[in-house]
C-alpha positions as CSV (number, residue, x, y, z in Angstrom):
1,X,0.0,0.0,0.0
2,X,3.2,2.4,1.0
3,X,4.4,1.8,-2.5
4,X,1.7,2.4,-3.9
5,X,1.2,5.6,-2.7
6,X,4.8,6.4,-3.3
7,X,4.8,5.7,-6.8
8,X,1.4,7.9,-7.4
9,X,3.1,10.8,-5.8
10,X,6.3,10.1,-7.8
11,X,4.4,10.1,-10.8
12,X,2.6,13.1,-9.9
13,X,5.5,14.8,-9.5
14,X,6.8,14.0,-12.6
15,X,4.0,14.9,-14.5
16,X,3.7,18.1,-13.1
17,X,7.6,19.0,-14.2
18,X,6.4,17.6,-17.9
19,X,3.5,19.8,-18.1
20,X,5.3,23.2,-17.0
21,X,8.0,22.0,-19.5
22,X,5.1,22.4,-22.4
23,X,3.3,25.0,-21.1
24,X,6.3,27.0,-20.7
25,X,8.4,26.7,-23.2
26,X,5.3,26.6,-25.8
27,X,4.0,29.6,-24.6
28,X,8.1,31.0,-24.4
29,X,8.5,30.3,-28.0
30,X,4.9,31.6,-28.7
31,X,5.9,34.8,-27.4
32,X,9.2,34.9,-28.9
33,X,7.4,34.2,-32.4
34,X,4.5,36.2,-32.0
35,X,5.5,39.0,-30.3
36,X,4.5,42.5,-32.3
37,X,6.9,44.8,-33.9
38,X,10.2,44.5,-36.5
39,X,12.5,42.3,-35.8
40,X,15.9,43.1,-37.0
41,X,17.0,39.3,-36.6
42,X,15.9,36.1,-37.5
43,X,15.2,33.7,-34.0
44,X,17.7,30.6,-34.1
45,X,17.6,27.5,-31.9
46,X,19.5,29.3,-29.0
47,X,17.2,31.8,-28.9
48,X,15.1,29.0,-28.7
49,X,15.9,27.2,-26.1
50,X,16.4,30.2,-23.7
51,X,13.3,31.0,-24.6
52,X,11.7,27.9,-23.9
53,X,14.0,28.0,-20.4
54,X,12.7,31.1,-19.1
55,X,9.0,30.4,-20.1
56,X,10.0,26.8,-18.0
57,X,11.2,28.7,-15.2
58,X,8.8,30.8,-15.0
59,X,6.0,28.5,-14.7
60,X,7.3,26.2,-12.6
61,X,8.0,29.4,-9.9
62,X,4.8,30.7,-10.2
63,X,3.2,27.4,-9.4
64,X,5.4,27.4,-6.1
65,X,5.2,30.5,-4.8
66,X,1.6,30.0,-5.1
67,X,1.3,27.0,-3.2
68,X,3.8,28.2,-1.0
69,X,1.6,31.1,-0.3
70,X,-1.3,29.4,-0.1
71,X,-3.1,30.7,-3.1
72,X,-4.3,27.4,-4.4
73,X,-3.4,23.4,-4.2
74,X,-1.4,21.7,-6.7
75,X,-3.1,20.7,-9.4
76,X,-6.5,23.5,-9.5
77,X,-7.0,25.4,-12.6
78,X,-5.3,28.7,-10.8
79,X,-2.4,27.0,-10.7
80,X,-2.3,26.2,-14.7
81,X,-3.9,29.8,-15.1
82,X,-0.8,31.5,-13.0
83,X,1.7,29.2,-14.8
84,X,0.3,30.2,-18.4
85,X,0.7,33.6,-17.6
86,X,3.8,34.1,-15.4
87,X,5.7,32.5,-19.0
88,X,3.6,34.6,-21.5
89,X,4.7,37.9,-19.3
90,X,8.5,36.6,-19.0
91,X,8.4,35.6,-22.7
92,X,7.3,38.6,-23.7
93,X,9.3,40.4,-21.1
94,X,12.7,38.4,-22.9
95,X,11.4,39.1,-26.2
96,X,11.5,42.7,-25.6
97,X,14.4,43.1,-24.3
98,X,16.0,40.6,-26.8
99,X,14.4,42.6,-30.1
């Protein structure tokens, strides 16, 4: 029964890293693509990946300080709602600075 439960957890866990991973660096990328204005450069696959990174980061941290605050529980559509837009702001914020 203990292993069970371990294992659930553990696999929660995991998920949870997989779906700030797509949720942060598609909306990184998203905002790096999409973002309005002229670009004087052509995005390659460093810009990327930081871009992907940073929309990562910033999803997973807003999920945390969250739930470290108390906002909501893992796994409640506020915590997917905070993550999507923490990395849309810090994509956008990157994209910015980077054009």
């Amino acid at each position: 029964m203990v292993i069970i439960d371990l294992m659930a957890a553990t696999m929660g866990v995991a998920m949870g890293f997989l779906a700030f991973l797509v949720i942060g660096g598609l909306t990184g990328v998203f905002a790096l693509v999409f973002y309005p204005g002229q670009r004087q450069f052509k995005p390659k696959a460093k810009q990327f990946l930081i871009a992907m990174g940073i929309g990562f980061l910033a999803a997973l941290a807003s999920s945390y300080i969250g739930q470290f605050t108390g906002l909501f529980q893992s796994g409640q559509m506020l915590e997917w709602l905070s993550a999507i837009v923490a990395s849309c702001l810090v994509g956008c914020l990157y994209t910015a600075v980077k054009s």
